[in-house]
C-alpha positions, 0 to 999 in steps of 0.5 A: 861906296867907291864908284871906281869899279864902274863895269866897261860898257862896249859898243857892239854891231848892229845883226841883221843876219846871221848866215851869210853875216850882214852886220851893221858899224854902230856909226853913231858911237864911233867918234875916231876916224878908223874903225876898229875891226871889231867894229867894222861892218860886215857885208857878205851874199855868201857863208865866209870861204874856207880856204884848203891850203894855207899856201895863198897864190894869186894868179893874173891871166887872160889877155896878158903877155905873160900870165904870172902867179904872184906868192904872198912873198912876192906880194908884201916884197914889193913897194906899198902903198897905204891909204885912208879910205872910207868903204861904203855898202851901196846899200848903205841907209836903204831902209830910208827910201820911201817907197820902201825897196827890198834887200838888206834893210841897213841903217846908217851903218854900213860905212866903216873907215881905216887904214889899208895897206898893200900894193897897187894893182898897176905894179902887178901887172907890169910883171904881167903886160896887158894886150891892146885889147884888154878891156875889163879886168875882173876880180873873183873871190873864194866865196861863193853860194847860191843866189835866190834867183838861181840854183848855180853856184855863183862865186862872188865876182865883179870886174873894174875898166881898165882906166880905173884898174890902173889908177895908182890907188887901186891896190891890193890890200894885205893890212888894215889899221897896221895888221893883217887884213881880218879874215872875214874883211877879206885875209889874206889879200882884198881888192880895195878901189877908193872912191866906189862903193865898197861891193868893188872891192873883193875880199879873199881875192882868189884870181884876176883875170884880163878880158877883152869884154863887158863882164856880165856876172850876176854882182855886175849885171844884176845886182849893183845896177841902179834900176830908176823904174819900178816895172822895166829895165829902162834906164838902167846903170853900173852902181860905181862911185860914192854919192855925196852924203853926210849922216848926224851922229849926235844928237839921236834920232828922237832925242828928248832934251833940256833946253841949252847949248849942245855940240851936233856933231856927225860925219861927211864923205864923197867918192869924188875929191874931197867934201868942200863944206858941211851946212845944217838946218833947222827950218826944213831947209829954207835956210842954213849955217856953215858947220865947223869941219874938224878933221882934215879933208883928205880924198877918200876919207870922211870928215868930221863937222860940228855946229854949236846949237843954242836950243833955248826954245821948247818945242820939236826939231828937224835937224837937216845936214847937208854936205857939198864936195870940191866937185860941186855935188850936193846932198839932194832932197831926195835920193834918187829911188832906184827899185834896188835901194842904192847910193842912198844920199838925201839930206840927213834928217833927224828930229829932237824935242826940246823940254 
C-alpha cells in the first residue's frame, strides 16, 4: 500500500482553563520565529469582552490639554510603526518554583512571538499634550469580572510611567502577522510595551487616561508585584521588564535515546537589548560550551541557538542552558522566589538518557 495519504498531525494549545481561557503556546513544537494566532498563547483573569456596537472610539483624557477621541479611521490613517516582539506571561514557567507557589501552574509555554503593527502611543498624544504634572498614563481594557479577593467588578486595567509611555515602540497595535489583531488577542486596538512582560500590554484597550499619581489598581498594586517573603509585604516591587531566559526546545524533557549525534536546539530572549550569547552544559554547570545562535539578535525578539552534541556514552543527562544579554544579565541558578511565582529565569534544565 502507498504511504502518501499520511493524515496531517497538528499541534494544538496546552488548556489550563476554560473560562476565563488560560492556554499554553506548544513552545517545544514551534520551530519559526512568529507564531501563528492559533498557536499563540491565551492569557486572561477574565470571559472575553463582548463589545455593544461595532463602531470602536478611543478616547485619551485626564491631564491633557486637549482631551480627544481617536476613530479607528484616524488611528490606521497615521504613520505606523511594525515591530518583532516576544510577549511573555510573567507567570510563564511558574509551576518550576520550588517551593511550589499558587496561581495558574503554567510550563514553558506562556511566551509566543509575532509581528504587530500599529501606532506609537507617543504620536497620539501629541494631538493630545500632557500637562506638566502628568505622571502615569493608565490603560483600561473592555474585560472586566470578579477578582477572588473581591466581589467588585474590576475591569482589567494597568498603567505605564510616562518615560516608558513615550518611548517611540510603545504603540498601539491593530495587526498582528499582517492581519487584524485576532479578537481574543486583543481586536480591534492592544497596547503593546516591548520589553515588559506581557500583563503591560492591554487588550481591547477601551480608554487612556493621564494621571498625576501612582495608580493603585488591583493588576498594579496587587497582582504583577514580586513579593520576596513568604509571611509580609517587605520588599516588595512592580513586576515590569522581561528576566533574561532561554528554554531547550529539543531534546524532551525525559527523552530516551540512542547513542549519536543529535542537534539541541531551543530559544533565548531578555527585555533589555539583545541576547550576547547562549552556553550549555552537561555536568551541572561546572563547565560550559558556546551555543550556535542561528537567528538574528534583534532587540525584543527571541533568538534561536543550537549545540551539536556527540552522545556517545550510555547513562543519564542534565542538559543546562544559559543565555547572557548585551547588558550583562545572566541566567541564575535559581530564580529569585517571589510568593507570586513571577519572572521565572533559572538556568533551563532538562535530563535525557542515552541507551
Amino acid at each position: 500500500m502507498s504511504n502518501s495519504h499520511q493524515p496531517e498531525v497538528r499541534t494544538y494549545l496546552i488548556t489550563k482553563t476554560l473560562v476565563p481561557e488560560n492556554q499554553e503556546t506548544p513552545i517545544h513544537f514551534i520551530n519559526a520565529d512568529i507564531v501563528s494566532k492559533r498557536l499563540f498563547y491565551r492569557r486572561n483573569h477574565f470571559p472575553y469582552p463582548s463589545f455593544a456596537s461595532s463602531f470602536y472610539f478611543l478616547p485619551i483624557e485626564g491631564l491633557v490639554h486637549n482631551p480627544k477621541v481617536f476613530s479607528l479611521q484616524e488611528i490606521y490613517s497615521l504613520p505606523s510603526k511594525t515591530i518583532k516582539v516576544v510577549l511573555e506571561c510573567s507567570g510563564d514557567k511558574r509551576e518550576l518554583f520550588k517551593p511550589k507557589v499558587y496561581g495558574e501552574q503554567w510550563g514553558k509555554g506562556a511566551i509566543s512571538q509575532g509581528i504587530w503593527k500599529g501606532v506609537p502611543l507617543r504620536s497620539l498624544l501629541e494631538y493630545t499634550g500632557l500637562l506638566d504634572t502628568a505622571k502615569e498614563i493608565v490603560f483600561e481594557g473592555h474585560d472586566y469580572g470578579e477578582r477572588p479577593d473581591s466581589n467588585q467588578l474590576f475591569s482589567f486595567s494597568r498603567s505605564l510611567p510616562i518615560e516608558k509611555a513615550l518611548d517611540p515602540d510603545t504603540i498601539i497595535a491593530y495587526e498582528y502577522n499582517n492581519q487584524p489583531i485576532p479578537f481574543k488577542h486583543g481586536f480591534p486596538l492592544r497596547l503593546i510595551v516591548p520589553g515588559w512582560y506581557a500583563m503591560a500590554s492591554v487588550k481591547w484597550i477601551k480608554k487612556i487616561i493621564v494621571i498625576d499619581k501612582e495608580f493603585k489598581g488591583p493588576f498594579q498594586a496587587v497582582d504583577y508585584v514580586y513579593y520576596p517573603n513568604k509571611e509580609n509585604d517587605s520588599g516588595k516591587f512592580p513586576v515590569t521588564t522581561i528576566n533574561v531566559n532561554s528554554t531547550i526546545k529539543y531534546p524532551l524533557n525525559r527523552n530516551l535515546l540512542y547513542s549519536g549525534v543529535y542537534e539541541i536546539n531551543g530559544i533565548a530572549w531578555t527585555g533589555k537589548d539583545h541576547i550576547a550569547k547562549v552556553e550549555i552544559s552537561f555536568d551541572e554547570g561546572q563547565t560550559w560550551d558556546t551555543c550556535q545562535i542561528t537567528s538574528s539578535s534583534e532587540k525584543y525578539a527571541w533568538v534561536r541557538w543550537n549545540y551539536k552534541w556527540k552522545a556517545l556514552k550510555k547513562g543519564e543527562y542534565t542538559i543546562l542552558s544559559k543565555a547572557t544579554d548585551s547588558k550583562g544579565n545572566v541566567q541564575p541558578l535559581e530564580p529569585m522566589w517571589n510568593r507570586k511565582g513571577y519572572g521565572y529565569n533559572a538556568l533551563d534544565s532538562i535530563k535525557v538518557k542515552i541507551e
